[in-house]
C-alpha positions as CSV (number, residue, x, y, z in Angstrom):
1,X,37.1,-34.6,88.4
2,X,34.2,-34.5,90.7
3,X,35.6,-33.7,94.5
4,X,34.7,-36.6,97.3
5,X,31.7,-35.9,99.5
6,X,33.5,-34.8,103.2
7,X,31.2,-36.5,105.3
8,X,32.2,-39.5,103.2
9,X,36.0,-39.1,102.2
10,X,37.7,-42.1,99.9
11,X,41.0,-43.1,98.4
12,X,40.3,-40.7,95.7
13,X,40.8,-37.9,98.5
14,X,44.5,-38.4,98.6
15,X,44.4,-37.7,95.0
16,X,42.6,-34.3,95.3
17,X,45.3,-32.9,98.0
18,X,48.5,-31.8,97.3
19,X,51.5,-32.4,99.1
20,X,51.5,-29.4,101.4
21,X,47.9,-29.5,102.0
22,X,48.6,-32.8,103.3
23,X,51.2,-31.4,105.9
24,X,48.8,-29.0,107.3
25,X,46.0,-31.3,107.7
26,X,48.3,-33.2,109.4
27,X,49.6,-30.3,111.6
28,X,46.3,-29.1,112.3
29,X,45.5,-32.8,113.2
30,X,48.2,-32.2,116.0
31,X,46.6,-29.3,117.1
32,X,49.5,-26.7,116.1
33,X,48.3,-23.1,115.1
34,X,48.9,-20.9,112.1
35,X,52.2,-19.8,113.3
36,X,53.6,-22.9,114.9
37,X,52.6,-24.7,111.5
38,X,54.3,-21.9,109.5
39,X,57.4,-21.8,111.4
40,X,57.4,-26.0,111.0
41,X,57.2,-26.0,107.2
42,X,59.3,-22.8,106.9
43,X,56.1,-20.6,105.1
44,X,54.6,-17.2,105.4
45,X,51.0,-17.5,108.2
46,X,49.4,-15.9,105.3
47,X,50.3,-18.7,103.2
48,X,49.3,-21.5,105.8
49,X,46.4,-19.9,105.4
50,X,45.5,-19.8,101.8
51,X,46.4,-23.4,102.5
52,X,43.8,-24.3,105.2
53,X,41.2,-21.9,102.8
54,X,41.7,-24.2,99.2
55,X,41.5,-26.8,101.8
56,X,38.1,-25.7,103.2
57,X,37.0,-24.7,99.6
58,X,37.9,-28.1,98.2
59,X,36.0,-29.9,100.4
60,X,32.9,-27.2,101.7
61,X,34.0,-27.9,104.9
62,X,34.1,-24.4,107.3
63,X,36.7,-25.5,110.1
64,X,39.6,-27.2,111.4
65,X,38.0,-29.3,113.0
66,X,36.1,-30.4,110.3
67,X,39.6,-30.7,108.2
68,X,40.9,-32.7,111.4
69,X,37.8,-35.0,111.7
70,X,36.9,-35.6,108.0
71,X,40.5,-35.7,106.0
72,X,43.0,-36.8,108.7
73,X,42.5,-40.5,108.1
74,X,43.0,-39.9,104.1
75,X,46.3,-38.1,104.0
76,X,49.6,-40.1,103.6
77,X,52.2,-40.3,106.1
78,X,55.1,-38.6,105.7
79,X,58.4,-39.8,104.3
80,X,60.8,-40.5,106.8
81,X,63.8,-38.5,106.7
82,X,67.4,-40.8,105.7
83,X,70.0,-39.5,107.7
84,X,73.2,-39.2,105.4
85,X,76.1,-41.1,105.0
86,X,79.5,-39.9,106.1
């Protein structure tokens, strides 16, 4: 599968990124750093960042600004969280 051009992203974007590459482009969006994002989603820093790396490589894009700017629009939103029952 050929990956979308970033300066142009599409539907088929969504498709490329998994779910927790969608989380961190979404934390980054927000303006959180390594460790804020880590402590969030309950991960290693080193593993946010092999996250923000694939997501660099996937795309040839070289910051997170770029990742904010070109793949923020693309990403799903999160499912809500159902509070349970008593």
């Amino acid at each position: 599968m050929m990956q979308p051009n970033p300066q142009y992203p599409n539907a088929e974007t969504r498709l490329t990124l998994t779910a927790r590459e969608q989380e961190i482009i979404r934390h980054i969006a927000q303006g959180s750093q390594n460790d804020g994002i880590a402590y969030e989603m309950g991960i290693s820093t080193n593993t946010v960042k092999t996250h923000i790396g694939n997501i660099m490589r996937k795309f040839g894009l070289h910051n997170r600004t770029q990742i904010a700017m070109s793949l923020t629009p693309h990403v799903t939103a999160p499912k809500p969280v159902r509070p349970h029952a008593p």
